[in-house]
C-alpha positions as CSV (number, residue, x, y, z in Angstrom):
1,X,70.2,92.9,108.6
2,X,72.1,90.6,105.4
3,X,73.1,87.4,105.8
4,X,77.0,87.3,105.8
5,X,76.9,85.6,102.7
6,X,73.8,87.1,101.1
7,X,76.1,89.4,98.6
8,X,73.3,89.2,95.8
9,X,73.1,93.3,95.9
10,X,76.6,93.8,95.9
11,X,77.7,95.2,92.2
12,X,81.0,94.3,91.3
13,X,83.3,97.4,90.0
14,X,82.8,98.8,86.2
15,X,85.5,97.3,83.8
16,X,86.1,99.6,81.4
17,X,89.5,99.5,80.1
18,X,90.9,101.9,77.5
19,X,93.4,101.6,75.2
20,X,94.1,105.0,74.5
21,X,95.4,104.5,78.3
22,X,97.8,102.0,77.5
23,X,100.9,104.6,76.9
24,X,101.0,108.4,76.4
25,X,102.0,109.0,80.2
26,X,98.5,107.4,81.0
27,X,99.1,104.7,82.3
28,X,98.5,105.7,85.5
29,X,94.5,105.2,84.3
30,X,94.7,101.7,83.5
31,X,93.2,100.3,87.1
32,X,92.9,96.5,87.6
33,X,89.8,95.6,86.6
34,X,89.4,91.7,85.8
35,X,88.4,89.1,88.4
36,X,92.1,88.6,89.6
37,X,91.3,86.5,92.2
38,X,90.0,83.7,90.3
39,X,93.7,82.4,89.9
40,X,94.0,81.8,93.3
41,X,92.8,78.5,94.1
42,X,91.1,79.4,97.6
43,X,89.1,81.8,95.2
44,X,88.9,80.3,92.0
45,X,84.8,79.7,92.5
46,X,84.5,83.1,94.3
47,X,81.6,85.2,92.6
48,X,82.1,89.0,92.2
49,X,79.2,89.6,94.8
50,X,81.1,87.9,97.1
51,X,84.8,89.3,96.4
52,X,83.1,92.5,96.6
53,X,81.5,92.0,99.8
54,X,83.5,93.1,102.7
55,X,82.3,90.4,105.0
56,X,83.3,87.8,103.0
57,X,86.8,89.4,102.8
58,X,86.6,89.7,106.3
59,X,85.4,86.1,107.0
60,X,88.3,84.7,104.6
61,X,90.8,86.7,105.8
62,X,94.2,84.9,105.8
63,X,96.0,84.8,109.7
64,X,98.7,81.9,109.7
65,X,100.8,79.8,107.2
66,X,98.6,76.6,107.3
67,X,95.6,79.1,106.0
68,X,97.7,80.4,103.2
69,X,98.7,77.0,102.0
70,X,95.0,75.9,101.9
71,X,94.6,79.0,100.0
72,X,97.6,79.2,97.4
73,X,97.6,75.5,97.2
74,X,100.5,74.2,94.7
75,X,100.9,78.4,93.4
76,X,104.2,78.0,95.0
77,X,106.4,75.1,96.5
78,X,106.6,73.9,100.3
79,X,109.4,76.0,100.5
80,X,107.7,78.7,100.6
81,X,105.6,77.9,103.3
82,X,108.5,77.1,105.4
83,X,110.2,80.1,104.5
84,X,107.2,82.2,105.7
85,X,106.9,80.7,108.7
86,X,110.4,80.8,109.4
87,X,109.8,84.5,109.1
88,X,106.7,84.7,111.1
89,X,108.7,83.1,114.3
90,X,111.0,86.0,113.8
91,X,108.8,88.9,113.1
92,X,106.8,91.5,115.5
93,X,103.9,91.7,113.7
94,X,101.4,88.7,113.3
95,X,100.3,87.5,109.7
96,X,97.0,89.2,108.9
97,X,96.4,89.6,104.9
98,X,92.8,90.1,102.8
99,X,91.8,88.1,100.1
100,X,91.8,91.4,98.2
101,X,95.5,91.8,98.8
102,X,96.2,88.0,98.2
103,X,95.2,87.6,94.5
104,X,97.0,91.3,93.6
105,X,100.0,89.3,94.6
106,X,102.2,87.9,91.4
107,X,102.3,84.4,92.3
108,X,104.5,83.8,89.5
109,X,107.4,86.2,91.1
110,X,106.2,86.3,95.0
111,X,109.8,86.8,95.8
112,X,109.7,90.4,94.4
113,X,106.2,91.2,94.5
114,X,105.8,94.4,96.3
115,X,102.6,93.4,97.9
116,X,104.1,90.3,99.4
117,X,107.5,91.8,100.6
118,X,104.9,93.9,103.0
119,X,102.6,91.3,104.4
120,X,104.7,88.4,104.2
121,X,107.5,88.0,105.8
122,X,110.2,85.4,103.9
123,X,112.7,84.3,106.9
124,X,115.4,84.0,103.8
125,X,115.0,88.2,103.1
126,X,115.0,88.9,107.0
127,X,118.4,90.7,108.0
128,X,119.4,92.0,111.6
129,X,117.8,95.2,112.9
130,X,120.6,98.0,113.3
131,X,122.7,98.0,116.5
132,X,120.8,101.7,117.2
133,X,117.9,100.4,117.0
134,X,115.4,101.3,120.2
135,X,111.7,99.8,120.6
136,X,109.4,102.1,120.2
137,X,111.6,104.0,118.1
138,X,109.2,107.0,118.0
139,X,108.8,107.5,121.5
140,X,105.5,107.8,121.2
141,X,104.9,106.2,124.8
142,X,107.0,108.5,126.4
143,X,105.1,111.1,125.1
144,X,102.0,109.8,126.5
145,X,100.4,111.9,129.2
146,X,97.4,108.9,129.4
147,X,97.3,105.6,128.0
148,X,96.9,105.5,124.2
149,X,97.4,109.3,123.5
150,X,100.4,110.6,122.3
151,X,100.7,114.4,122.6
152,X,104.2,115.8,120.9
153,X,103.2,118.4,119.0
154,X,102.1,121.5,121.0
155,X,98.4,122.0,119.0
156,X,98.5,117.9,117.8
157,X,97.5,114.8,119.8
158,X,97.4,111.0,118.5
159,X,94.7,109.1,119.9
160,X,94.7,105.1,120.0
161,X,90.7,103.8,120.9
162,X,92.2,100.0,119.8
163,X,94.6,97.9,118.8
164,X,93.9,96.1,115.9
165,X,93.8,96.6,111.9
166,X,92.2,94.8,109.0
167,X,95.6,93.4,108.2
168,X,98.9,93.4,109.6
169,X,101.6,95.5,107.9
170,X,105.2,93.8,107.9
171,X,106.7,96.9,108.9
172,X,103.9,98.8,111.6
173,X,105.8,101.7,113.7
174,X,103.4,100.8,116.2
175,X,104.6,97.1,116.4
176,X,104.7,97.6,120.2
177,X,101.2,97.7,120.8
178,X,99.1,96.4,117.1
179,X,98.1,93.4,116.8
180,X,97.9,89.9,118.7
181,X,101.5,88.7,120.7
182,X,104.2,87.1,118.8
183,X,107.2,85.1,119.5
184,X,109.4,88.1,119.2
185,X,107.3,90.8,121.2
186,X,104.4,90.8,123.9
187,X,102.1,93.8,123.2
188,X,101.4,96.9,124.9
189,X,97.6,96.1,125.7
190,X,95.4,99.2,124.3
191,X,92.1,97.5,123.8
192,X,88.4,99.8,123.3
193,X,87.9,100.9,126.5
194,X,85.6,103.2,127.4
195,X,87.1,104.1,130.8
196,X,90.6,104.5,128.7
197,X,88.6,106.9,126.0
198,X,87.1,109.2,128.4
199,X,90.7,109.8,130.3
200,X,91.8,110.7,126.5
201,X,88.9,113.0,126.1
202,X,89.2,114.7,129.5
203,X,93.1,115.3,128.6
204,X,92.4,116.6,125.6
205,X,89.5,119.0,126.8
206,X,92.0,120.4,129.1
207,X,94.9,121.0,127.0
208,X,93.4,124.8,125.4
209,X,96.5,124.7,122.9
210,X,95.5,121.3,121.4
211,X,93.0,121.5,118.1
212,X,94.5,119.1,115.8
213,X,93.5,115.3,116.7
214,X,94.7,112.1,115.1
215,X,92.4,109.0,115.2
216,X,94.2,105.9,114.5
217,X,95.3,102.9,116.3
218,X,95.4,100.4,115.0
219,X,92.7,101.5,112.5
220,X,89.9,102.9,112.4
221,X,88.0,100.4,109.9
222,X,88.1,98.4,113.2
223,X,85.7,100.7,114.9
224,X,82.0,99.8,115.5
225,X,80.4,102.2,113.2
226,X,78.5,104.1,116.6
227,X,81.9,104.6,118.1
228,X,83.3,106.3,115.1
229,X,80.2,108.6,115.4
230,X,80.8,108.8,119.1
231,X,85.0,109.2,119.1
232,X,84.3,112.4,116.4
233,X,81.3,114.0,117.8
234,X,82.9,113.8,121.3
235,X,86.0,115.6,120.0
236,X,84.1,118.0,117.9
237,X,81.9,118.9,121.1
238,X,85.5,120.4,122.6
239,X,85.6,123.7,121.7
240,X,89.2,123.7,121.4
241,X,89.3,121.2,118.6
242,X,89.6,122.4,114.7
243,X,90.6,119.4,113.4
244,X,90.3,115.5,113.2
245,X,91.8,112.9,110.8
246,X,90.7,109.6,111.1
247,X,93.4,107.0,110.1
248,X,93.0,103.8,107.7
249,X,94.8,101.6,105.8
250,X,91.4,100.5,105.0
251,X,90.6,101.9,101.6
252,X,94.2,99.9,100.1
253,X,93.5,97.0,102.4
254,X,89.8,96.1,102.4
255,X,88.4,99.2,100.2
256,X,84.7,96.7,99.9
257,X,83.7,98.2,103.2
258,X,83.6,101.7,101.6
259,X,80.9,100.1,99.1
260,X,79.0,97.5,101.7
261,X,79.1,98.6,105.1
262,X,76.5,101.3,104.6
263,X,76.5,101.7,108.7
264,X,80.0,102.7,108.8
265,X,80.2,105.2,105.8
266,X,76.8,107.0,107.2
267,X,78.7,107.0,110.8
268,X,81.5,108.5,109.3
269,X,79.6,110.9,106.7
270,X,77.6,112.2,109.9
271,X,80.8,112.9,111.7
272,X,82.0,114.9,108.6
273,X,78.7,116.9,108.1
274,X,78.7,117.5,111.8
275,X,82.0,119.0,111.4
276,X,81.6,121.1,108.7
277,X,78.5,122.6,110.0
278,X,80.5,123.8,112.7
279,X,83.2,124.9,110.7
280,X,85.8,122.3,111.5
281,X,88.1,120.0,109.3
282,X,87.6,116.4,109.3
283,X,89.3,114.3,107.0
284,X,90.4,110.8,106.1
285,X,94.0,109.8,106.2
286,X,94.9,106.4,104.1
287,X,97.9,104.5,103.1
288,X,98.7,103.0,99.7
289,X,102.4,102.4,98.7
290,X,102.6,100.9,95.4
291,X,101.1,101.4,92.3
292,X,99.6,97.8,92.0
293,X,97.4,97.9,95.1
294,X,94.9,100.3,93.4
295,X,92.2,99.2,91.5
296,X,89.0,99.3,90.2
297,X,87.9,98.2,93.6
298,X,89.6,100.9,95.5
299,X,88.0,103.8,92.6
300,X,84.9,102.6,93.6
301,X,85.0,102.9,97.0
302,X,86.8,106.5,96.6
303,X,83.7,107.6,94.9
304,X,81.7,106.7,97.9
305,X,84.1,109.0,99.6
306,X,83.8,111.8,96.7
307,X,80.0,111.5,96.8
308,X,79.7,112.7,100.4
309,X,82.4,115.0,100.0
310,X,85.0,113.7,102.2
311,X,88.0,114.3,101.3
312,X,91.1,111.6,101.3
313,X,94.9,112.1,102.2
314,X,97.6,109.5,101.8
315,X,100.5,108.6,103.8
316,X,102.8,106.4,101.9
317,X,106.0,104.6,103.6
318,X,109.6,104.5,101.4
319,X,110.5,100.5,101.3
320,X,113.5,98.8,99.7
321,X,112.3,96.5,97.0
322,X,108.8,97.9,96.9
323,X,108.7,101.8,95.8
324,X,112.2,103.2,96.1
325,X,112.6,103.9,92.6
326,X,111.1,107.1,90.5
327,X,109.2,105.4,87.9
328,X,107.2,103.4,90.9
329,X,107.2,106.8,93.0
330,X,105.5,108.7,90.0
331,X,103.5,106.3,88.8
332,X,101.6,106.2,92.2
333,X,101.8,109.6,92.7
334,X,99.6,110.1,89.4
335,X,97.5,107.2,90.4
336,X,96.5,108.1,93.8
337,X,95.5,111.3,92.3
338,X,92.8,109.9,89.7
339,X,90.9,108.3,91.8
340,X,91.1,111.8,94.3
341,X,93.9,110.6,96.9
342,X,95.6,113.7,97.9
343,X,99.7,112.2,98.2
344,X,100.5,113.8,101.5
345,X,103.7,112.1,102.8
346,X,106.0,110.0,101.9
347,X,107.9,108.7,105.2
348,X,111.0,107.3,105.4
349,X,110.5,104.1,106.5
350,X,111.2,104.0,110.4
351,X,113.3,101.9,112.7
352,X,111.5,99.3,113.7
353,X,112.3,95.9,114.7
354,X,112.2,93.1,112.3
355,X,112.1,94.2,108.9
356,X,115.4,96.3,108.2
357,X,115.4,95.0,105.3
358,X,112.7,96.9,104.0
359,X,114.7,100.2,105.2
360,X,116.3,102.5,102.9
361,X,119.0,104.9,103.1
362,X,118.0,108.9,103.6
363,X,119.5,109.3,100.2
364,X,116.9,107.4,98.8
365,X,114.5,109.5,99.7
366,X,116.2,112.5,98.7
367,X,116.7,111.0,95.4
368,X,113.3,109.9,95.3
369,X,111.9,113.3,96.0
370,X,114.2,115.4,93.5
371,X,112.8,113.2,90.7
372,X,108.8,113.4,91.8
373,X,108.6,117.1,92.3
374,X,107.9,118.9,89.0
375,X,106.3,115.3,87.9
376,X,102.7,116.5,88.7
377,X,101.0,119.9,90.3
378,X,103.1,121.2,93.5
379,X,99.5,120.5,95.9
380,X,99.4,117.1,94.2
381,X,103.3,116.2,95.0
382,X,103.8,114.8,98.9
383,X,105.8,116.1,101.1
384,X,109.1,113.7,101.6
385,X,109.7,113.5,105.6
386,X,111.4,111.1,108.2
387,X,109.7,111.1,111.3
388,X,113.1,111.3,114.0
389,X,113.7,108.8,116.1
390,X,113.3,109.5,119.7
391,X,110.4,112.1,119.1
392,X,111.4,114.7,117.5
393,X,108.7,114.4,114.9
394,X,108.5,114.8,111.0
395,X,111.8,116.5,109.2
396,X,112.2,117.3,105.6
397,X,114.7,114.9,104.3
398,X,116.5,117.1,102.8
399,X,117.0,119.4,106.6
400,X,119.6,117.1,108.2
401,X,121.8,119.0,110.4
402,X,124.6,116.5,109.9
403,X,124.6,113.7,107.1
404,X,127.4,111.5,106.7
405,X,127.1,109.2,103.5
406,X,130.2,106.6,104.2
407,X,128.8,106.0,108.0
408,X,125.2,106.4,107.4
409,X,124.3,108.5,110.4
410,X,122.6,111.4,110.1
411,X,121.1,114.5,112.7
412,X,118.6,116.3,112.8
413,X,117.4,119.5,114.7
414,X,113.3,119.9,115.7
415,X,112.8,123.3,117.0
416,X,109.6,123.5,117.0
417,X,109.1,120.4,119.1
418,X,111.9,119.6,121.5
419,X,114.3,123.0,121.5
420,X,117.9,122.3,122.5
421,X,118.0,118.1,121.2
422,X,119.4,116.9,118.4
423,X,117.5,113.1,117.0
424,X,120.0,110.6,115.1
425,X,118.7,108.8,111.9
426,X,120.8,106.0,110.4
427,X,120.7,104.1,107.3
428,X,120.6,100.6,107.0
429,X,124.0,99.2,107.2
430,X,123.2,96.6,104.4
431,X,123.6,99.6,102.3
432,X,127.0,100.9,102.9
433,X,130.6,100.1,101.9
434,X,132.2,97.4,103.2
435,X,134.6,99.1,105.5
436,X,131.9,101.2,106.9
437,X,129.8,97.6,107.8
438,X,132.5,96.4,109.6
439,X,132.9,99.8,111.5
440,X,129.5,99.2,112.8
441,X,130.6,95.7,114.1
442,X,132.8,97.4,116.1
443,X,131.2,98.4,119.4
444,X,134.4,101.4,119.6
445,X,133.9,102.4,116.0
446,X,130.5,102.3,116.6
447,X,130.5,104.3,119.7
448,X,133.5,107.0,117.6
449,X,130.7,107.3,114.6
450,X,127.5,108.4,116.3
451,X,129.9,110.9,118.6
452,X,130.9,112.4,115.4
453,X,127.5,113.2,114.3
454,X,126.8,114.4,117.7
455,X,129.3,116.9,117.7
456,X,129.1,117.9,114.1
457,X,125.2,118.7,114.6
């Protein structure tokens, strides 16, 4: 077994830049190739064996404010600092961020860098959460028949094995249970359990209509290579199972383990062979959301994936300020693409506590998605869906029952899941007029808007 630090064998990414790329339509091509993290203090002496190691990313990773200033150093003023932890006492989700993502940051502009709006919280950007807003907005707890599955779908479970991720997304739907307690919210405890698995597995055996299972979490890079081997060959033992996805933010986050954790890529290759000898679909779901955060780095490590023939969806979330406009949208579509990311979804970003000012108006998304279909091949182009609050699962934007613009509200039918409901979807308020903002401070106005969208459904 390596040394943590003995990252002699580790090759750093090719760097082969074209300029034939530069323009054309092509720059989608033109991946981040230099050793951006040398302008990063913290990093500056960092060798590419190292930065390419995913122990040392692992090792440096960056969990509080006091750790980031020792990192940054004088990159940005004491203001900052203060600003973000302001923002950490007020935010759900703990501060959890790679090296890898740190240096992709623009230290020159952190304000609007859309890597830092979504791991680093600024207290001065932080805006109250909507007066609907419900924790757990999914309902994925209700649906829970045993601790850590969700099962809304008839033929479609989500399994949770653990709680924790390689970093800490600003903006997690699953806020209620990832990731350590903060000041705002004390976490529903899911740790790996293997008395909490095999009640999972013994549901799922006995549900004949489920085939379609979900591995997340958390995610999955946190897994013990063995119990990735032993989650998917238990659930591809069940001969009602067709399908798994495993879930990671991994490949955007921390793509180095794809290249230096040989254990974990054979765990997961078995699991894949395994599955296609018996004729079932196995696949890896991932999450990138703006064009910046793939590189060189993440190509590589999709050519691991390639190699082995695993194939690689992507689950992107819509956030103010980060990708809700069509050059972005496009420009990752086409990126995700060349390095043999399937764009899946693009979700409208949820309502969760803490970060509405990330959220986007359903608009925005329909917007979004008139302007990326036609960009690129119709199997390459995702599918543009808000997942409805209260349960009722992933909608087309463009199927609202009801959608009124001035209020914001919108409704939405799910047939196919809960018959007979209706699930409301509002937009942020920060985003309407003025005299529809001060309707919503009105707990009667309030109460007269959301009855008109349930009647009008």
């Amino acid at each position: 077994m390596s040394n943590l630090l003995d990252t002699e064998h580790v090759d750093p990414p090719a760097c082969k830049p074209s300029s034939k790329c530069a323009s054309g339509g092509l720059e989608h091509r033109n991946l981040r190739c230099d050793e951006f993290w040398r302008g990063i203090p913290g990093y500056s002496k960092t060798t590419p064996g190292e930065f390419g190691n995913h122990q040392w990313q692992q090792k440096h990773t960056v969990s509080n404010a006091r750790q980031l200033k020792e990192t940054l150093g004088a990159l940005v003023p004491d203001s900052f600092y203060e600003d973000v932890q302001a923002g950490l006492d007020h935010a759900p989700m703990a501060l959890r961020i790679s090296p890898y993502l740190l240096s992709l940051i623009d230290w020159q502009t952190p304000i609007q860098d859309p890597i830092r709006t979504q791991f680093l919280p600024l207290r001065s950007q932080q805006i109250p959460d909507h007066p609907m807003l419900r924790f757990d907005s999914l309902n994925e707890r209700e649906d829970s028949p045993v601790p850590g599955l969700t099962h809304r779908y008839p033929d479609k479970a989500l399994f949770l094995p653990q709680p924790s991720c390689p970093v800490y997304c600003r903006f997690c739907t699953r806020s209620y249970a990832v990731g350590n307690d903060t000041d705002v919210i004390e976490k529903m405890k899911l740790s790996a359990n293997q008395g909490r698995w095999d009640e999972a597995f013994a549901y799922i055996a006995s549900q004949p209509q489920l085939e379609d299972i979900v591995i997340s979490g958390g995610d999955v890079y946190n897994l013990k290579a063995d119990h990735v081997e032993l989650i998917g060959m238990k659930l591809l033992q069940m001969p009602n199972i067709r399908r798994i996805r495993f879930a990671t933010k991994g490949l955007c986050v921390l793509p180095q383990k794809m290249v230096t954790d040989e254990p974990w890529l054979n765990a997961l290759t078995r699991v894949v062979e395994f599955g296609r000898k018996e004729h079932k679909d196995v696949v890896v779901h991932t999450h990138f959301n703006h064009p910046n955060e793939i590189t060189s780095f993440s190509q590589q490590a999709m050519g691991k994936l390639t190699e082995r023939g695993i194939h690689v969806r992507c689950q992107t979330v819509l956030q103010r300020g980060v990708n809700d406009s069509a050059d972005t949208m496009v420009q990752l579509v086409r990126r995700l693409s060349y390095i043999n990311v399937h764009p899946y979804y693009v979700y409208v970003h949820d309502m969760v506590p803490g970060v509405e000012d990330l959220r986007t108006s359903l608009h925005v998304a329909q917007m979004l998605e008139r302007n990326v279909r036609g960009t690129t091949a119709g199997f390459n182009t995702p599918f543009f869906a808000l997942d409805a609050p209260g349960g009722g699962g992933k909608r087309d934007v463009h199927s609202p029952d009801y959608y009124n613009h001035e209020t914001g509200v919108s409704s939405f039918s799910a047939p196919g899941v809960k018959p007979g409901k209706s699930f409301l979807f509002f937009d942020p308020i920060s985003s309407l007029s003025p005299e529809a903002q001060w309707r919503w401070s009105q707990p009667a106005e309030r109460r007269a808007m959301v009855d008109e969208a349930r009647e009008n459904k």
